[in-house]
ZAMARGU-4260 file (C-alpha; in steps of 0.2 Angstrom, whole numbers, plus 5000, padded with zeros to 4 digits):
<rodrens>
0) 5038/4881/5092 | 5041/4901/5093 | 5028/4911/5083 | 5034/4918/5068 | 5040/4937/5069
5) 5029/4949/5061 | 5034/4961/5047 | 5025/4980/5051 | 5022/4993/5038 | 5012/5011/5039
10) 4999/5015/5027 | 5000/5033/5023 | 4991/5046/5010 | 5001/5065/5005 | 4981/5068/5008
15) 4968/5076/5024 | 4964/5058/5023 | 4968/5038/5022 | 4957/5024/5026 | 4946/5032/5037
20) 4938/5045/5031 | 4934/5054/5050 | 4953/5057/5051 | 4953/5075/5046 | 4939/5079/5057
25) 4944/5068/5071 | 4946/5082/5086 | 4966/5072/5092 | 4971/5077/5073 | 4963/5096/5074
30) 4973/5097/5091 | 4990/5093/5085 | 4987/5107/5072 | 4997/5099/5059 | 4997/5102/5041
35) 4996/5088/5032 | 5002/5097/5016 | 5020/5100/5023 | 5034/5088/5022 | 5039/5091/5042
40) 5024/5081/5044 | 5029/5065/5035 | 5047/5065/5041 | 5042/5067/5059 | 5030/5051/5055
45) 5048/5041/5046 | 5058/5046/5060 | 5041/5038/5074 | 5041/5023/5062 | 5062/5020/5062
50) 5061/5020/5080 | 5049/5007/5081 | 5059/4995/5067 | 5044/4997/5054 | 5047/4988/5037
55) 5042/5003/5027 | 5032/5020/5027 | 5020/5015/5011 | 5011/5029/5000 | 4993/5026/4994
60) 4989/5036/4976 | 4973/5042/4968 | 4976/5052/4954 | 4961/5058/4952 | 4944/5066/4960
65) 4929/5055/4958 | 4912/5062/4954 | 4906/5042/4950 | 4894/5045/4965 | 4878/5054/4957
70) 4889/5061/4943 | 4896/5073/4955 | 4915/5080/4960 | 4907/5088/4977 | 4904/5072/4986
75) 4920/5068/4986 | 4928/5087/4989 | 4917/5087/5003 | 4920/5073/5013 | 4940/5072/5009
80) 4936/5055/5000 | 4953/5053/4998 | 4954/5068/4989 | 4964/5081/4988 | 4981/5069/4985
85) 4996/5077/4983 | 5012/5067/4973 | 5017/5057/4986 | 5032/5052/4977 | 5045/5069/4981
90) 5041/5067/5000 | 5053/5050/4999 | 5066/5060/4997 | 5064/5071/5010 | 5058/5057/5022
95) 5075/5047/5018 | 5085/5063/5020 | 5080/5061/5040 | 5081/5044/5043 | 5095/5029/5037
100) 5084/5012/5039 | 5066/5013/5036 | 5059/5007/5021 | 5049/5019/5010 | 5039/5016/4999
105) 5025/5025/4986 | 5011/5021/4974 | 5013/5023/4954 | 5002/5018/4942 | 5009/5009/4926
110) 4995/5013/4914 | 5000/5031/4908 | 5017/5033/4908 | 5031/5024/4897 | 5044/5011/4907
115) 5057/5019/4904 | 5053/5035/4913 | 5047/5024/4927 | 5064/5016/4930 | 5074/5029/4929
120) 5064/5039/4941 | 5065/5023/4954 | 5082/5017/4951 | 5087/5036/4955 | 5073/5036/4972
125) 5085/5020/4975 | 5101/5029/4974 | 5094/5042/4985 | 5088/5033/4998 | 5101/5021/4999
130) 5092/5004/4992 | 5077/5010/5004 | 5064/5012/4987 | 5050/5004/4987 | 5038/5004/4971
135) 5018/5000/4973 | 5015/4994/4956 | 4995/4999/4950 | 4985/4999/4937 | 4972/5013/4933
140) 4954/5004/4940 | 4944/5020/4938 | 4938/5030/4922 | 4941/5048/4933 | 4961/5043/4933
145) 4960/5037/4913 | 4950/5053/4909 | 4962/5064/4917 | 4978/5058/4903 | 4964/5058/4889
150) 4961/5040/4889 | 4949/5026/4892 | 4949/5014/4904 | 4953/4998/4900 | 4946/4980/4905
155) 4958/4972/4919 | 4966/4959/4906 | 4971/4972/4894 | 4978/4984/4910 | 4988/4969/4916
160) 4995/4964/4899 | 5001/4981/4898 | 5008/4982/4915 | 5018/4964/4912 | 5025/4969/4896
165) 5030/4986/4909 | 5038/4977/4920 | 5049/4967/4908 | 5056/4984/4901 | 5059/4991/4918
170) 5068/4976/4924 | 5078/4974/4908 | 5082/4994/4909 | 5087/4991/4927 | 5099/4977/4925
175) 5106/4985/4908 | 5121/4991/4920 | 5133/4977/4928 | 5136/4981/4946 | 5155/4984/4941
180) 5153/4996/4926 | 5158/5010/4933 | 5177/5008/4934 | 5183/5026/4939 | 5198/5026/4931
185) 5203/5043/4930 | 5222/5042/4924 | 5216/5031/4909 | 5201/5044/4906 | 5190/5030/4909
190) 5173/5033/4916 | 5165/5016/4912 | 5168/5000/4904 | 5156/5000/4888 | 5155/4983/4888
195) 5147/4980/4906 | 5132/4992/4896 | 5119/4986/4886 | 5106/4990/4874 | 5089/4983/4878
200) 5080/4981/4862 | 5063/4978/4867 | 5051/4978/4855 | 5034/4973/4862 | 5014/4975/4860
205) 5014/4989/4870 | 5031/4997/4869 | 5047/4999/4860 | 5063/5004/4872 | 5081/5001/4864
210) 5092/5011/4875 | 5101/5005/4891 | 5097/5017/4906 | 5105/5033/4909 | 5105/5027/4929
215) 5119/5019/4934 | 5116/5001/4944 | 5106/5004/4960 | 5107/4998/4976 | 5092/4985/4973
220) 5094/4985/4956 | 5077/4995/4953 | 5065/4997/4970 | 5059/4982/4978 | 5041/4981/4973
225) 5024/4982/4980 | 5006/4974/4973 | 4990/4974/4981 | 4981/4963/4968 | 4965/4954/4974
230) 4959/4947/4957 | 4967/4931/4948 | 4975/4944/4936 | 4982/4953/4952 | 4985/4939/4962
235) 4997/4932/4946 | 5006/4949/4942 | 5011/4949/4962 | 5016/4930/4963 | 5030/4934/4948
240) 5037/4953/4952 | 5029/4956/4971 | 5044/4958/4985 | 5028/4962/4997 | 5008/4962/4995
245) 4996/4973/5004 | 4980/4964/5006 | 4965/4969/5013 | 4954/4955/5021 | 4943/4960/5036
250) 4941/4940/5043 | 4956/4930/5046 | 4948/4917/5038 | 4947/4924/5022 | 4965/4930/5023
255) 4971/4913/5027 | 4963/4908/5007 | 4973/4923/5001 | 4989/4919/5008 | 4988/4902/5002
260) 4980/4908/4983 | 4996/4920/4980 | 5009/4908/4991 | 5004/4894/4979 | 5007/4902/4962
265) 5023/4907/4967 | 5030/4892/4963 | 5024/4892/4943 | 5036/4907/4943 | 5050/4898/4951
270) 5048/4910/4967 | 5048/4902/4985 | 5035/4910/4993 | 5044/4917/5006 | 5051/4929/4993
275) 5036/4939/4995 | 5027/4945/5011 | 5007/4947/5012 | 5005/4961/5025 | 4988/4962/5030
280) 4978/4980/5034 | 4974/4985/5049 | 4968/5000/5057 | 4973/4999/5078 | 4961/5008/5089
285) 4971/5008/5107 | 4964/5014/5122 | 4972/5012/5141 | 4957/4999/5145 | 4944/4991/5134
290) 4930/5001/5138 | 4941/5018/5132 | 4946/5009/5117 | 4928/5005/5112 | 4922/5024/5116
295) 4937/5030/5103 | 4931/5018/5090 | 4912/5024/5094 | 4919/5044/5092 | 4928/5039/5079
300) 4916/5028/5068 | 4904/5042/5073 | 4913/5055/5063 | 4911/5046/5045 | 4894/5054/5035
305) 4885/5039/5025 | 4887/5050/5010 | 4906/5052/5014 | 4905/5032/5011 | 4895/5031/4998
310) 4906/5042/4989 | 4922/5033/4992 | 4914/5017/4990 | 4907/5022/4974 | 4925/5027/4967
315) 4933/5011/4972 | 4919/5002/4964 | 4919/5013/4950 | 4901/5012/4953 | 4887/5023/4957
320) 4880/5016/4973 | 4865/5032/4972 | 4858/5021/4959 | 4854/5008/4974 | 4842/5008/4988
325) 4852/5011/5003 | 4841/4999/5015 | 4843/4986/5002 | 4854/4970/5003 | 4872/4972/4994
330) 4874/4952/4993 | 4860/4951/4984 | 4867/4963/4968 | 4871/4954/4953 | 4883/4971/4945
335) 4900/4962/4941 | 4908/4979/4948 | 4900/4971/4967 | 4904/4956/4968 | 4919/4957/4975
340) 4911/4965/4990 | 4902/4950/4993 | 4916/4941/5003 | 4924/4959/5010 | 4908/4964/5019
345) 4899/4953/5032 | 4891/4955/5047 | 4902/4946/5064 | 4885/4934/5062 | 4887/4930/5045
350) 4872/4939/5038 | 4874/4950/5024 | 4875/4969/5026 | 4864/4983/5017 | 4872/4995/5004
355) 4872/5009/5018 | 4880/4997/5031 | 4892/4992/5017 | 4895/5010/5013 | 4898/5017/5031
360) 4911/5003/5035 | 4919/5007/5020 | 4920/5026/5024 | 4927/5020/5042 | 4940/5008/5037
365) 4940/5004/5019 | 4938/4987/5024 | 4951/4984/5033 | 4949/4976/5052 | 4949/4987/5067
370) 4958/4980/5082 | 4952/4988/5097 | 4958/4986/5116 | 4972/4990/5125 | 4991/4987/5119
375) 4992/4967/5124 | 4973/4963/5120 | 4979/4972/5102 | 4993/4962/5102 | 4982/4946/5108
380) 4971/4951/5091 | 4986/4952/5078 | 4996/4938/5086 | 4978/4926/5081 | 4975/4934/5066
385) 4992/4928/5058 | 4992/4911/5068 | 4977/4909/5058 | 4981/4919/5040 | 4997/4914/5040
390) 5001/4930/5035 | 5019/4938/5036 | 5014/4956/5045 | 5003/4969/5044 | 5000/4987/5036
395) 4994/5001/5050 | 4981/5012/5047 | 4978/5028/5059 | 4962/5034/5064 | 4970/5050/5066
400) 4985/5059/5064 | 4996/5063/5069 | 4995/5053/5088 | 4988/5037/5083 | 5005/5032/5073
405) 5014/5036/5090 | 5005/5028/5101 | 5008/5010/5093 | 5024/5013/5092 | 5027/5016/5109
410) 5012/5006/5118 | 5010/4990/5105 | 5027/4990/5097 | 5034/4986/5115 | 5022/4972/5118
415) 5026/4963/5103 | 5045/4964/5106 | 5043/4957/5122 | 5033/4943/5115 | 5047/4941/5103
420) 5035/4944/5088 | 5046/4959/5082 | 5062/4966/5080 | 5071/4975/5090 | 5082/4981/5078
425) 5087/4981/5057 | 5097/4968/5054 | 5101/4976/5036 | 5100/4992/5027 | 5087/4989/5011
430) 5070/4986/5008 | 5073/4969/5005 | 5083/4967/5018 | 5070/4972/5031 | 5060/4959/5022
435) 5069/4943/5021 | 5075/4946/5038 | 5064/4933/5047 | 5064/4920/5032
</rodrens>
């Protein structure tokens, strides 16, 4: 039986750094002497991905600066924890301006904006890209982001009861328009038929929205969407709307009970579960032999302070890890903001890892797996992750950049072609084209 064909994706930030927080400082990014703050940057990163037949070029958003670790914005200025963040959202445009097949995708959080502003704004980023949107759908975890609109965070069933109630509106306002309503005819003075239109209606909990959109029909009909939910609210919310799931699970064992929590619910929302891919994280470190491989994941992990990882660890948490002993054992904390650490982070041998272990992985990686080794031993490693997740692909993290994104696409991208794990070409023109193309 042929192994299934892998779906790839590339994680990106309009930011100094992603994942790892050693990128800005990592010597190959300070030698291309790019500006990660100019668009050239990010459509010379489409057109690299397009040519290796990625899914989608995917935006990660933070909209905020945390100062959760010991009450303190300089932390996270310091060590670009992920902050500054530019919008990523205008760069799409620009990015799809250059290429005509890649996927691209961004980050917006539901929890302070109204639906219909959202679906206008990605039923046009459809129409401008050709059906090539992609919307990652998010809900604000931290109080820094809350804070910022004059608000409070809210606990996770109240954010997600708000962001399904979103959803609803955005997908009523987007199918408001019949395909054929626009009928163009200009010696009757007819622009469209009126009664392909429709008022909405919605009177929820959370919002009120009676017009039909002022966008006419995209080519998706609204983006496709993104989720990258771990909790049972999360895992539920992507099983009914998610097109594609980014998930990060460091041990394919783990990923394997993911796959299989968020391919099972699908059914309860009369979804087959190939109708939404789980692309698994993954941060490639490539070297032309192993032992070159393993000294650019030394340099690299090298680069990453402890307090750089405490202070990105602490904001994802929402937590301030300088309340903790650093030498202590994070399994052992009983804080309900920790818990879900208690599956990510683990020693190769099973044992538990100490806050500062936890925290300095966390500032490498963010969690997610580092594959090390030349092209066809990294291509060995994803080829038995997915045999054992199950997974549908993977989203690429850089260690640096740019070079790191180039050199998978034209050292491990071949590989996996040959292999016949990945196209060698789009078989379609959307989003959700370059998705369902292996189902």
């Amino acid at each position: 039986m042929a192994a299934k064909k892998m779906h790839l994706a590339q994680f990106l930030v309009h930011g100094p750094s992603y994942h790892s927080l050693a990128m800005w400082r990592h010597p190959e990014t300070a030698a291309a002497n790019y500006d990660w703050t100019q668009p050239e940057l990010y459509q010379h990163i489409a057109k690299v991905c397009e040519r290796g037949k990625f899914d989608m070029v995917f935006f990660a958003d933070l909209n905020y600066i945390s100062d959760t670790f010991r009450g303190s914005l300089e932390p996270a200025l310091r060590y670009a924890a992920q902050a500054p963040e530019h919008d990523p959202i205008p760069l799409l445009s620009w990015m799809g301006a250059v290429t005509s097949h890649i996927g691209l995708g961004a980050t917006m959080s539901v929890s302070h904006h109204h639906p219909f502003y959202a679906a206008r704004l990605w039923a046009s980023r459809d129409h401008l890209t050709g059906g090539r949107a992609a919307w990652n759908v998010v809900t604000s975890l931290n109080h820094n982001q809350a804070a910022n609109f004059g608000e409070v965070r809210q606990d996770a069933d109240s954010r997600y009861e708000r962001a399904e109630e979103f959803m609803e509106v955005c997908q009523k306002l987007w199918h408001s328009w019949d395909e054929d309503a626009v009928v163009m005819d200009r010696e009757g003075a007819v622009f469209a038929d009126t009664a392909k239109i429709r008022r909405i209606e919605h009177k929820g909990k959370h919002f009120s929205s009676r017009r039909p959109l002022n966008v006419v029909r995209s080519p998706q009909i609204g983006p496709a969407i993104l989720q990258a939910g771990t909790s049972p609210k999360g895992i539920d919310f992507a099983a009914r709307y998610s097109d594609a799931i980014f998930a990060i699970q460091p041990r394919a064992e783990d990923a394997a009970n993911y796959f299989a929590a968020v391919k099972g619910r699908m059914a309860d929302f009369d979804r087959k579960p190939e109708a939404c891919k789980i692309l698994f994280g993954m941060q490639p470190i490539i070297g032309a032999s192993e032992a070159e491989a393993l000294e650019r994941q030394e340099l690299h992990n090298s680069l990453v302070p402890l307090d750089g990882g405490m202070a990105i660890l602490s904001a994802h948490l929402d937590f301030d890890l300088s309340k903790l002993d650093p030498d202590e054992d994070m399994a052992g904390r009983e804080e309900p903001e920790l818990q879900r650490l208690k599956t990510r982070y683990r020693k190769t041998s099973g044992e538990a890892m100490t806050v500062a272990e936890v925290a300095a992985r966390h500032g490498q990686s963010v969690g997610l797996p580092q594959f090390v080794g030349t092209p066809a031993s990294i291509a060995d490693q994803m080829e038995a992750f997915m045999a054992t997740a199950g997974g549908d692909g993977f989203m690429l993290s850089p260690i640096h950049c740019p070079g790191a994104i180039e050199e998978f696409v034209d050292l491990v991208v071949p590989e996996l072609q040959r292999r016949d794990l990945f196209r060698t070409d789009y078989a379609g023109k959307t989003q959700r084209d370059h998705l369902s193309q292996f189902d």
